[in-house]
VOGU-3710 file (C-alpha; in Angstrom, 3 decimals, decimal comma):
1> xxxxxxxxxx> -54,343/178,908/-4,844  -57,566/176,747/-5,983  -56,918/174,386/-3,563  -56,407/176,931/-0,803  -59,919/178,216/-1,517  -61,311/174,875/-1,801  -59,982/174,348/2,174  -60,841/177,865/3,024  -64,249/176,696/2,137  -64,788/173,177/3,687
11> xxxxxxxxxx> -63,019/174,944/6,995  -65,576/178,081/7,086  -68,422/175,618/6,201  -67,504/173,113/9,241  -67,310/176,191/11,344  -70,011/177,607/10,579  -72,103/174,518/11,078  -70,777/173,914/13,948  -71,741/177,329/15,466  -74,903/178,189/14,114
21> xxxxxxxxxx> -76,615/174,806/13,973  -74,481/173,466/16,856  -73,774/170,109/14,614  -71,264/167,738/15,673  -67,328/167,767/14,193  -68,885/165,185/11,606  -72,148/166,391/11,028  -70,498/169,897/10,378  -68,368/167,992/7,821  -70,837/165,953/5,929
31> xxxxxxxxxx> -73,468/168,772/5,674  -70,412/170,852/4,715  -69,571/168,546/1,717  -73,415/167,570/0,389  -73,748/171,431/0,528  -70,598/172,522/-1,519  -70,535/169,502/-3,725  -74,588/170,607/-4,726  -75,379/166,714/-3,857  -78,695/167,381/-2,110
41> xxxxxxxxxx> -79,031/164,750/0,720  -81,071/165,423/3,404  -80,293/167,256/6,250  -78,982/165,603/9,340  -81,704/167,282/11,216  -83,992/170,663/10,507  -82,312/173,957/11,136  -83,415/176,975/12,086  -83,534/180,717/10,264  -79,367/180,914/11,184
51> xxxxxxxxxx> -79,148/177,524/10,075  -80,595/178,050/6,638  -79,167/181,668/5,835  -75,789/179,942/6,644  -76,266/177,260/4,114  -77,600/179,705/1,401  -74,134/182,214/1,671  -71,935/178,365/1,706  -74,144/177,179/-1,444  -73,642/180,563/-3,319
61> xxxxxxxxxx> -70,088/181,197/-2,067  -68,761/177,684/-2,985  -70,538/177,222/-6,338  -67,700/179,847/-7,457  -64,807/178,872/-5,602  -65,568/175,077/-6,527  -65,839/176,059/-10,097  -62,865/178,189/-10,175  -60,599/175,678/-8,789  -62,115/172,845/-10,664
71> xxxxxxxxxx> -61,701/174,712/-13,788  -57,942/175,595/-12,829  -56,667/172,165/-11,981  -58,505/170,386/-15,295  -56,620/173,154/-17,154  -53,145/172,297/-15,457  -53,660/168,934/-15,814  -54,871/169,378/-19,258  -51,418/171,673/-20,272  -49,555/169,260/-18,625
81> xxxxxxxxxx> -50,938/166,367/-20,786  -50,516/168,654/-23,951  -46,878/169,845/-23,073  -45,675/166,466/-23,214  -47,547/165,487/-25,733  -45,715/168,349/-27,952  -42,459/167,444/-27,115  -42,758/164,014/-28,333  -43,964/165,605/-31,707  -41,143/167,732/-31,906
91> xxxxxxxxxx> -39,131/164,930/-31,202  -40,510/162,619/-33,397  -40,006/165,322/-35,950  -36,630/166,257/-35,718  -36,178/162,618/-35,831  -37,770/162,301/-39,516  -35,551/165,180/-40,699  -32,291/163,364/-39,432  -29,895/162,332/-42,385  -26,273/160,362/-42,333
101> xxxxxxxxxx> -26,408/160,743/-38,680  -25,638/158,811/-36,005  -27,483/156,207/-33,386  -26,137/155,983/-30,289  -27,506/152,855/-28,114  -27,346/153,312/-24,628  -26,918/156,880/-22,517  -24,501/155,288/-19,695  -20,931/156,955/-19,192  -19,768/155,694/-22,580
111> xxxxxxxxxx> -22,749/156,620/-24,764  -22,587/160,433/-22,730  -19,315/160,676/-23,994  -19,683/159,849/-27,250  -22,786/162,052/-27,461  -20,819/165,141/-26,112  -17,719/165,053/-28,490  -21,050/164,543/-31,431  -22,132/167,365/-30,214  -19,153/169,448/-30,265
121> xxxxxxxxxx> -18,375/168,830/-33,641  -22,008/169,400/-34,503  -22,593/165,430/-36,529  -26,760/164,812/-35,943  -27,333/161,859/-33,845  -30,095/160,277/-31,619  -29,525/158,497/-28,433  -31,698/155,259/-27,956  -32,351/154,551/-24,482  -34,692/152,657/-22,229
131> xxxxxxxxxx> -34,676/154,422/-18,723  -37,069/156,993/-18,708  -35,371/158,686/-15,737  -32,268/159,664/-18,146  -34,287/160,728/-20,601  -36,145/163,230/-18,769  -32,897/164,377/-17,362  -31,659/165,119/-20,588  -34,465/165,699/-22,939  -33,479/169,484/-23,229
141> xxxxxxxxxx> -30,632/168,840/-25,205  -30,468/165,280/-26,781  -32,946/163,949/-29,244  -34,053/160,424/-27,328  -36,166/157,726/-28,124  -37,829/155,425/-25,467  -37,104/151,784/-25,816  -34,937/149,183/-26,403  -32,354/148,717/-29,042  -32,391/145,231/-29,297
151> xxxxxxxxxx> -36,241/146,075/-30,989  -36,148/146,402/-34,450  -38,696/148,696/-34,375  -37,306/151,146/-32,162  -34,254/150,827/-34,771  -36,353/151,744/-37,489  -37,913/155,284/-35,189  -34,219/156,177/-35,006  -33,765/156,333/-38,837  -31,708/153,252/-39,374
161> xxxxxxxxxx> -32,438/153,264/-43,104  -31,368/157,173/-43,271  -28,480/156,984/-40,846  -24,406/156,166/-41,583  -22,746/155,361/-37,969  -24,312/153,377/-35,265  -22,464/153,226/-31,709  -23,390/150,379/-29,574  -22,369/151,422/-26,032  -24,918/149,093/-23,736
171> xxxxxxxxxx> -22,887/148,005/-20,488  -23,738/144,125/-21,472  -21,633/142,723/-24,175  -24,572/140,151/-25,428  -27,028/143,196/-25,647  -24,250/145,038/-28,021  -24,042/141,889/-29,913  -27,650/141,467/-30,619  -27,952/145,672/-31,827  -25,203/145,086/-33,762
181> xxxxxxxxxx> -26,584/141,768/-35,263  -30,199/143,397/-35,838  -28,563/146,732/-37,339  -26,318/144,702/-39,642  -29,332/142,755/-41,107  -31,401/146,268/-41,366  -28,441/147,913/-43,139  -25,773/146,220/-44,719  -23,630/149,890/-45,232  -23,866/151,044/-42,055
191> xxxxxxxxxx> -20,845/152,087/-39,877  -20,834/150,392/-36,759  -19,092/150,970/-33,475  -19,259/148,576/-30,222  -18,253/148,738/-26,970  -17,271/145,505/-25,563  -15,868/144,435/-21,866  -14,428/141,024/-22,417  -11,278/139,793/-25,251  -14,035/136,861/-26,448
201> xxxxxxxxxx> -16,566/139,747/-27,057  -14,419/141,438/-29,018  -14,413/138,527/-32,184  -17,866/137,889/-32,051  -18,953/141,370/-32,433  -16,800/141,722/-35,419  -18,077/138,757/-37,286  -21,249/139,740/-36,208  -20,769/142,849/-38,107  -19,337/145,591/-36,212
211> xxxxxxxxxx> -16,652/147,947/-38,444  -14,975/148,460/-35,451  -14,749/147,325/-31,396  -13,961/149,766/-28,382  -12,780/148,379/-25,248  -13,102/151,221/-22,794  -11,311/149,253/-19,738  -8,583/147,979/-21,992  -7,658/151,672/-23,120  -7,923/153,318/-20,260
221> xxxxxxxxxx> -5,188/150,952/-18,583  -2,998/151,639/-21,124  -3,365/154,772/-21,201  -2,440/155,262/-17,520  0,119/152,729/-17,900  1,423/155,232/-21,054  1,576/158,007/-18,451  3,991/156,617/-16,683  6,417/155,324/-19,400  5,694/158,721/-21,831
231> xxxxxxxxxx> 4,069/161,174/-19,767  4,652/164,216/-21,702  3,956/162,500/-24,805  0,489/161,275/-23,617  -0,501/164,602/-22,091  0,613/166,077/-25,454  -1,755/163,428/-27,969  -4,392/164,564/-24,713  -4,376/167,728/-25,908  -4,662/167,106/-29,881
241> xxxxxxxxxx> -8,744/165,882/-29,003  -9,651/168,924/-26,496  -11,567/171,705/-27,525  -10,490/175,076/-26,885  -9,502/178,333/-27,560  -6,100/177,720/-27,248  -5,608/174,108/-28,112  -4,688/172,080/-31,239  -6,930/169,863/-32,846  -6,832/167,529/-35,682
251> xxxxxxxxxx> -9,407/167,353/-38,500  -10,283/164,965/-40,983  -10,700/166,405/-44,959  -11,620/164,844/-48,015  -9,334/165,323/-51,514  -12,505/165,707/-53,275  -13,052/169,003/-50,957  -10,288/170,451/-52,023  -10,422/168,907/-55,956  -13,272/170,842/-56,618
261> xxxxxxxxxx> -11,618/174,206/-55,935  -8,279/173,947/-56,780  -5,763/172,283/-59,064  -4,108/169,775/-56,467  -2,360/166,234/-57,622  0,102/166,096/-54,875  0,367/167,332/-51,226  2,232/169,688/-52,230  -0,085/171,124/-54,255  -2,564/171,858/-51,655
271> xxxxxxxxxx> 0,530/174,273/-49,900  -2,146/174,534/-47,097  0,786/174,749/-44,139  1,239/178,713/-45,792  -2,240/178,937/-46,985  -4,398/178,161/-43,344  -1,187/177,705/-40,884  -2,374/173,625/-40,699  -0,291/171,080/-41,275  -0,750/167,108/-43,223
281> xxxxxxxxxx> 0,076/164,607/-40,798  -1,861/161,328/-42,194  -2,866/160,353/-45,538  -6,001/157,801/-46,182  -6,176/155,819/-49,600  -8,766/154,990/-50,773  -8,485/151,177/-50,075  -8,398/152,759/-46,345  -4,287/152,018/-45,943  -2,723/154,647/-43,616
291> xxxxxxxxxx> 0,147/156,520/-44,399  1,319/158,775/-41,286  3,776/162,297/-42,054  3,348/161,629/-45,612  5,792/163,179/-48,584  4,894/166,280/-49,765  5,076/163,919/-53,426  2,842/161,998/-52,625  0,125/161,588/-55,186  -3,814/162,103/-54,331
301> xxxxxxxxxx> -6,115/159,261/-55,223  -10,015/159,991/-55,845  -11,885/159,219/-52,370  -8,923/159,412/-50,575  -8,856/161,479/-47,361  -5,891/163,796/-45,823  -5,703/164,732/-41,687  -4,522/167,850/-40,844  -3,354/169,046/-37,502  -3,913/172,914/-36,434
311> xxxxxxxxxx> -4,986/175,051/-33,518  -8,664/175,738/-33,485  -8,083/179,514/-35,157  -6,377/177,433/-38,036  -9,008/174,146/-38,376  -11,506/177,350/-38,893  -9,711/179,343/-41,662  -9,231/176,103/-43,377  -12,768/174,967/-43,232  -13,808/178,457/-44,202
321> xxxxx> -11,413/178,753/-47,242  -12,466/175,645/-48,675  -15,897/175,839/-47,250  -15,937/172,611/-45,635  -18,575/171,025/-43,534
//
């Protein structure tokens, strides 16, 4: 609307200048501009009566407009400046409060992914990323951070010293390798994750510290291969890691959750098949050694964890009962 004025007001002042003082197209325009713009050049030549009354209704008519849109567009620009300026803030400050969460590097299909099953079992993380496109696309609902995770000190915005997992999912395995270098030598406890595309990568990102090494390419052919050998058993372990109403899921527990409420020393002891409908399928020492469809015997360690397998309802009732996290 201020800038429709503004036009409204050059336009009626070329007119008019034009007509009453029978200036040319550009005299009309620069006596229309040193007029509403209050410069105070001369004239291009003396007017008469018309000529002046003309100039007095442009002068006091576009001192108003001028000022009102002026005043408009140094406020828009103004509350644009601030909004974004608050959002960082908030950012930054949501950031700050972050604790044992998670850093993923890289928002491409892989880091999406791994951000959307974070955020459906509700673990804090923050996505590092260095294409400002992305991170206006998806500002709304991911906590970001602008720059490059091969920087240590972009590591060190993310919370590195206050965070447990780190996921490296850059496209370039040498970019992986050097986050996971840098985040090894920032925190020698920290979980870390990498995505790699090549066999080679795979070693070297290990002893360069990664916990663990994902090659997305190298699953997914065996998992279509798997589809045609097992189908039905493939769709069915599909189904174990979807969300949904009306579809299983597995969940991971800790003995000491269930220690501190009731009197458990064996599997049996925890009787949670009749207790929450969920049943044990995996046992994890402590020393980390898997034991899958364990005996219903079989002692609990200290530190040692239990997976149980249940619909949603179930995975609920159990995390309510024992009021798990």
């Amino acid at each position: 609307m201020a800038l429709a004025l503004m036009l409204m007001v050059l336009t009626f002042g070329v007119l008019g200048y034009r007509i009453v003082a029978d200036y040319s197209w550009v005299d009309a325009f620069y006596m229309t501009i040193i007029t509403v713009t209050t410069v105070g050049f001369s004239e291009v030549r003396p007017m008469g009566p018309e000529g002046k009354i003309f100039t007095i209704i442009l002068i006091v008519t576009s001192v108003f407009i001028v000022g009102f849109a002026i005043s408009i567009v140094t406020e828009y620009l103004l509350s644009r400046n601030s909004v974004e300026l608050l959002k960082k803030k908030k950012m930054k400050n949501a950031i700050a409060n972050l604790n044992q969460h998670v850093i993923v590097c890289g928002f491409g299909r892989n880091g999406m992914q791994a951000a959307e099953r974070l955020k459906a079992y509700k673990r804090p993380f923050v996505v590092i990323e260095k294409d400002k496109e992305v991170i206006e696309r998806y500002e709304e609902d991911v906590l970001f951070i602008e720059g490059d995770a091969n920087d240590d000190d972009v590591l060190l915005e993310a919370g590195i010293e206050r965070s447990k997992y780190l996921i490296a999912t850059l496209p370039d395995d040498a970019a992986n390798l050097f986050v996971v270098l840098s985040a090894r030598q920032m925190k020698k406890n920290l979980f870390i994750i990498s995505r790699a595309s090549l066999v080679n990568s795979q070693k070297k990102l290990i002893l360069a510290g990664a916990n663990k090494v994902i090659m997305p390419d190298k699953i997914g052919g065996d998992h279509m291969a798997s589809l045609v050998v097992m189908p039905d058993l493939i769709t069915f372990m599909d189904k174990l890691s979807m969300e949904g109403e009306h579809t299983t899921n597995l969940e991971e527990v800790a003995i000491e959750d269930f220690a501190n409420q009731i009197d458990c020393n064996s599997l049996r002891d925890l009787d949670l098949r009749r207790k929450t409908g969920c049943t044990i399928i995996g046992y994890i020492s402590p020393d980390g050694e898997y034991t899958i469809n364990p005996e219903a015997d079989m002692k609990l360690q200290p530190k040692s964890k239990v997976i149980v397998l249940g619909r949603p309802e179930q995975i609920k009732k159990l995390n309510e009962m024992f009021n798990i996290e």
